[in-house]
N, C-alpha and C positions, 0 to 999 in steps of 0.2 A: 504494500500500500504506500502509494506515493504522499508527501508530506513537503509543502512551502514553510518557507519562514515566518510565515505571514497569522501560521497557525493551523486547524483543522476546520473544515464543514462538512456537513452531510448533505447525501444525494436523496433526492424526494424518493426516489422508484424504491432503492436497497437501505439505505441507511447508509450509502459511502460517506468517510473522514476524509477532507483535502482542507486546502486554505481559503480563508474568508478573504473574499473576489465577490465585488459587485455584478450581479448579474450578467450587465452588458458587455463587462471589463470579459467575463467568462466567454461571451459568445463570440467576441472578437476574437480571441485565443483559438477556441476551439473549429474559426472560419479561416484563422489563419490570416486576417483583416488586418489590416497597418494602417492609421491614422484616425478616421473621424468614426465614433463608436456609434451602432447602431441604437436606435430610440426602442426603449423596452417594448413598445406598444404595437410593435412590427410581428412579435409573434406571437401565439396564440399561448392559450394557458397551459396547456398540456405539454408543449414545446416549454415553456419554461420550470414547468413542476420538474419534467424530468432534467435539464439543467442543473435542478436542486438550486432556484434560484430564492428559494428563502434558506437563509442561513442562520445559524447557530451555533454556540459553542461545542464542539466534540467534547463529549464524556457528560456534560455537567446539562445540557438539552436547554438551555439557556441563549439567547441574542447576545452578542458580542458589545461591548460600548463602544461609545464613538459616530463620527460620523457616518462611519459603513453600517453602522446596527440601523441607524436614524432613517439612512436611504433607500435599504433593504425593506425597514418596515413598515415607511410611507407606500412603498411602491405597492405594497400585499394587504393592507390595512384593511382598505374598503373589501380585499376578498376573501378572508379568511380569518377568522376570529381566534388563531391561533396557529403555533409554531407546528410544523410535522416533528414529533417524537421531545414534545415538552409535555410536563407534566400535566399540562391543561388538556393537551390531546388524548394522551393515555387516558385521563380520566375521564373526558368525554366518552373515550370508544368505549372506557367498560359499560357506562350508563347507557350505550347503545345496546351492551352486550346483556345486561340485565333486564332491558327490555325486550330484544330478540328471543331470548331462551326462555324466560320468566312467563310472556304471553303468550307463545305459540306452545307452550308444552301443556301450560295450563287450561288453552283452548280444545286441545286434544284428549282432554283426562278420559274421555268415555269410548274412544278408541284404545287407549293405553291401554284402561283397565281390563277391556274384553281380549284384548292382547297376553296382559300378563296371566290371564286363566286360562290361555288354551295351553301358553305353556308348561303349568304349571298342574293342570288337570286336564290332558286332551279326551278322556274320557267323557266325560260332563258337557264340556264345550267341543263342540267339534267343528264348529267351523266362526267364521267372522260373527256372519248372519245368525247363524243360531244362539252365538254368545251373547250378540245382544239380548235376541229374545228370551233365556234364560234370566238372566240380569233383570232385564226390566219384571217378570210375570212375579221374580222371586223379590225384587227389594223395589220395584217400581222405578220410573222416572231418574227419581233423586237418586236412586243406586248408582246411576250412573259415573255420577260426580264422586263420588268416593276416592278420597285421596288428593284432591284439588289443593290443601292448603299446605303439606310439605312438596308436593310438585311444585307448586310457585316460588315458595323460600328456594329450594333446594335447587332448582335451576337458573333463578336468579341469582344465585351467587356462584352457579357453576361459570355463565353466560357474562358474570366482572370479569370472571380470571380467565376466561375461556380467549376472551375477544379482546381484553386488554392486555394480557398476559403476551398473544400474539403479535401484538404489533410491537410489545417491548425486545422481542427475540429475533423478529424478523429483520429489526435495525440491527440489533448485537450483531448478531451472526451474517448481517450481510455487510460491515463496518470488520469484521474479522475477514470477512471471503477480499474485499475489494470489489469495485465497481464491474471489472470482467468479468469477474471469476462468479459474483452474488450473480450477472447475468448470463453465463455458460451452465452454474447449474442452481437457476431459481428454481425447480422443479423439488429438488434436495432442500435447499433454502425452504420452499414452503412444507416441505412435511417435518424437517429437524427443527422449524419454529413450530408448528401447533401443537406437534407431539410436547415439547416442552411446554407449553401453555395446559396443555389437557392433563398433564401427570396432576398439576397444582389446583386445575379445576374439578377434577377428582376426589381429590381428597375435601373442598368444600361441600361436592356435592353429597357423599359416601351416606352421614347420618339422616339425611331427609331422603332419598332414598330408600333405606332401609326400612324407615317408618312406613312408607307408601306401600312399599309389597308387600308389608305386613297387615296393613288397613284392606290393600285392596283384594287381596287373595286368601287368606284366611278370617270365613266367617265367624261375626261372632267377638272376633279376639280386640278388636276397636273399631268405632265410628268415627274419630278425630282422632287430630294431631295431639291433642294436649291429653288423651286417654291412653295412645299410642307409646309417645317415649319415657313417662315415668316406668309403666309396666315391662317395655323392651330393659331398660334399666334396670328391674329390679331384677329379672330375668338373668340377663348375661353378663350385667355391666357397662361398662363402654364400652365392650370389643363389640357388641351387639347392634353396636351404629358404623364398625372399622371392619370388621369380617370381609364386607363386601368389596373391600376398596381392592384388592389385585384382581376380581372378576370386572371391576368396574374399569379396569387399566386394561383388561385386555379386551374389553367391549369398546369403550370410549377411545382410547388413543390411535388407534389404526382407524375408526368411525370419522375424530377429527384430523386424520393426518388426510383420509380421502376428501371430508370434506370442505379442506382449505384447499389443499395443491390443486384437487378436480376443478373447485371454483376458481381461480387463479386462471391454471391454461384454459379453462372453457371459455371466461371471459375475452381470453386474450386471443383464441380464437373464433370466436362470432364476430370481435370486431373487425379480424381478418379477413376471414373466409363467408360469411353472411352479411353482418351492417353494410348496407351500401353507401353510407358517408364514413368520414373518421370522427372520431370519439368527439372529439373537440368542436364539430358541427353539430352533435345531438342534443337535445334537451336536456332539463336534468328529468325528466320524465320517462324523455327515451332511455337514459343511461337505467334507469330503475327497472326498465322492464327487460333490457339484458342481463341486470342484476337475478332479478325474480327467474327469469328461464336457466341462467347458469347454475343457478341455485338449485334448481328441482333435479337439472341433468346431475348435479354433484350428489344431491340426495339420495337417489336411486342406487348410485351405488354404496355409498356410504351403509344405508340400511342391508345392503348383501353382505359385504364385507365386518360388520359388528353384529350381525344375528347370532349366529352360533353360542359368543360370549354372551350376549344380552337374555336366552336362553337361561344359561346356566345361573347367572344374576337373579333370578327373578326367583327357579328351585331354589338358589342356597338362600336366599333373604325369607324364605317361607318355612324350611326347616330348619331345625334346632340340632348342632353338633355335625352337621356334615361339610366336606370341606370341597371344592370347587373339581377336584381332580374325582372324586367318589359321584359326585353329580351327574360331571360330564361323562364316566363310564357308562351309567345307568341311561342316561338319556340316550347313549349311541348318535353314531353318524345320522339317522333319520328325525331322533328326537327334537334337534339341538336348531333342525331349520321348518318345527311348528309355527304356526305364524308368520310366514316370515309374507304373504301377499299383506296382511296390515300391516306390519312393519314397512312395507314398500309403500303403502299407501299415506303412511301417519309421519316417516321420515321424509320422504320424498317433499311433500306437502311443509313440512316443519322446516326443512334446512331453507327453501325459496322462500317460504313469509322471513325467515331467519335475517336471509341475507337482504332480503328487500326493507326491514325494519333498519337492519342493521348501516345498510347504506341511508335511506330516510334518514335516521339522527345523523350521519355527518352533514347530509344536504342544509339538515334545519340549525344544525348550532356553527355551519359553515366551516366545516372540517377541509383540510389538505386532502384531496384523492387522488392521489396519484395514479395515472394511466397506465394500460399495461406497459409493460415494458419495453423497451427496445434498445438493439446491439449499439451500446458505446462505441463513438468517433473514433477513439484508439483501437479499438478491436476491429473496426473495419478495417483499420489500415494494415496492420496487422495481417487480415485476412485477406488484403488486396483489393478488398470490396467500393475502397473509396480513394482517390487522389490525393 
């Protein structure tokens, strides 16, 4: 990683460190221009975000003082209500992210629930259709809802760490790779950040979980949340809310590694290979709704690939002393992919309202969104691709 005297900046796309260079100063450089510097207003947004023409201190995600801090953040002022990867950002994303996970899970709680009983009793429920009608004949309507209020805690504080956690990793580690390298292999980039975001999201989410497949799947044993974790307590302990959490790491973590990277290259290839303008000529309405379609396509598979684990999740939170490897024997290769057409249907659906929420709060509190990516001017050259 290259470094001026001048100090470090980061790049909007990766999180690259370089020196703090006034935007224009930058473009000149990198056109290879000698004399009168181009007026910032000549290129579009997306042409500057990837520039990385708002700057800030490397390490500390702070503006720099001085006349260059002043210039830089007159210039972004009126369009963005904060720095890419300052603390203001971070904490907006997660309130995005607590509102993506927190509403869409808890909108679903009457799908989930007929979900977690086919797997957990396919005898009884045997199918989507019939679990509902099972549900409703035996606890009516309101049955349904069962488990609604550790779903919402429980995802809402997965969905801070989930989605803030990520954008904090996705800097790190593309501020460690370099600008070429964060872009030869952003693919690695987005799965070794979420996977790191989802280990921490995990562990938030592990005790309201527990509660929930206990409320929803064994009758009888609670109606609420507040009947629910005294009684799991006096039961087991704490382990009795932590048990679940390495079934919960191998459900969730490859769940969110497919559905960052998937959403990433999907996006970045619709604007490719489908949008018929570029990014930067869309609305921000249009941009939402290639968010919401790359969302669903990421969904789809995300739910094939965490089935299996999500399975064994749901047995081991329902019985008492058994351990995730004794489970997944008993359920066998057929057992373990029960459910899995509502899974397809309830994740699919989940992860695009996810992303479409999740994009919405940047739009509304006027967040940095950086474009998809594209191959750095040095690596073109490099590759011979450019003069």
């Amino acid at each position: 990683m290259q470094s001026t005297g001048q100090g470090q900046r980061r790049d909007f796309a990766f999180g690259r460190v370089s020196g703090l260079t006034l935007p224009w100063e930058r473009l000149r450089e990198a056109r290879g221009a000698a004399g009168k510097r181009p007026e910032p207003g000549n290129d579009n947004k997306d042409q500057k975000l990837r520039r990385g023409a708002y700057r800030c201190r490397a390490g500390s995600h702070s503006p720099s003082s001085g006349p260059q801090r002043h210039g830089v953040s007159l210039f972004f002022a009126a369009e963005y209500s904060c720095e890419y990867g300052s603390l203001k950002f971070y904490a907006l994303c997660g309130v995005g992210g607590v509102l993506s996970c927190g509403l869409t899970h808890t909108g679903v709680v009457p799908l989930d629930l007929v979900k977690c009983r086919m797997q957990v009793d396919p005898q009884k429920y045997k199918s989507i259709f019939n679990g509902f009608s099972v549900t409703i004949n035996e606890d009516g309507v309101r049955g349904l809802a069962k488990g609604w209020a550790p779903t919402f805690i429980g995802y809402s504080m997965q969905g801070l760490c989930k989605f803030g956690f990520y954008e904090v990793f996705k800097i790190l580690y593309g501020n460690m790779l370099g600008e070429e390298n964060a872009y030869l292999w952003r693919t690695s980039l987005y799965l070794a950040a979420s996977a790191s975001a989802e280990f921490f999201a995990d562990i938030a989410l592990a005790p309201m979980e527990a509660a929930k497949v206990r409320i929803q799947t064994q009758p009888g044993y609670a109606n609420t949340l507040r009947q629910a974790l005294p009684k799991m307590f006096a039961e087991e302990g704490i382990w009795a809310f932590y048990k679940g959490v390495a079934p919960l790491w191998m459900r969730q973590i490859p769940y969110t590694m497919m559905k960052f990277a998937c959403f990433e290259r999907t996006v970045e290839a619709l604007y490719k290979y489908v949008v018929p303008k570029p990014r930067s000529e869309c609305t921000k309405g249009e941009q939402l709704v290639v968010t919401f379609v790359a969302g669903y396509i990421a969904g789809v598979f995300c739910a094939i690939v965490s089935h299996p684990a999500d399975s064994v999740v749901s047995v081991l939170n329902k019985e008492k002393g058994s351990s995730a490897s004794q489970v997944l024997m008993r359920l066998g290769f057929k057992g373990v992919w029960k459910g899995l057409f509502a899974r397809i249907i309830m994740i699919g659906t989940l992860t695009a309202l996810q992303w479409f929420i999740y994009d919405s709060v940047k739009v509304y509190f006027r967040l940095p969104r950086p474009p998809p990516p594209e191959m750095p001017e040095s690596l073109k050259k490099k590759l011979g691709l450019t003069e």
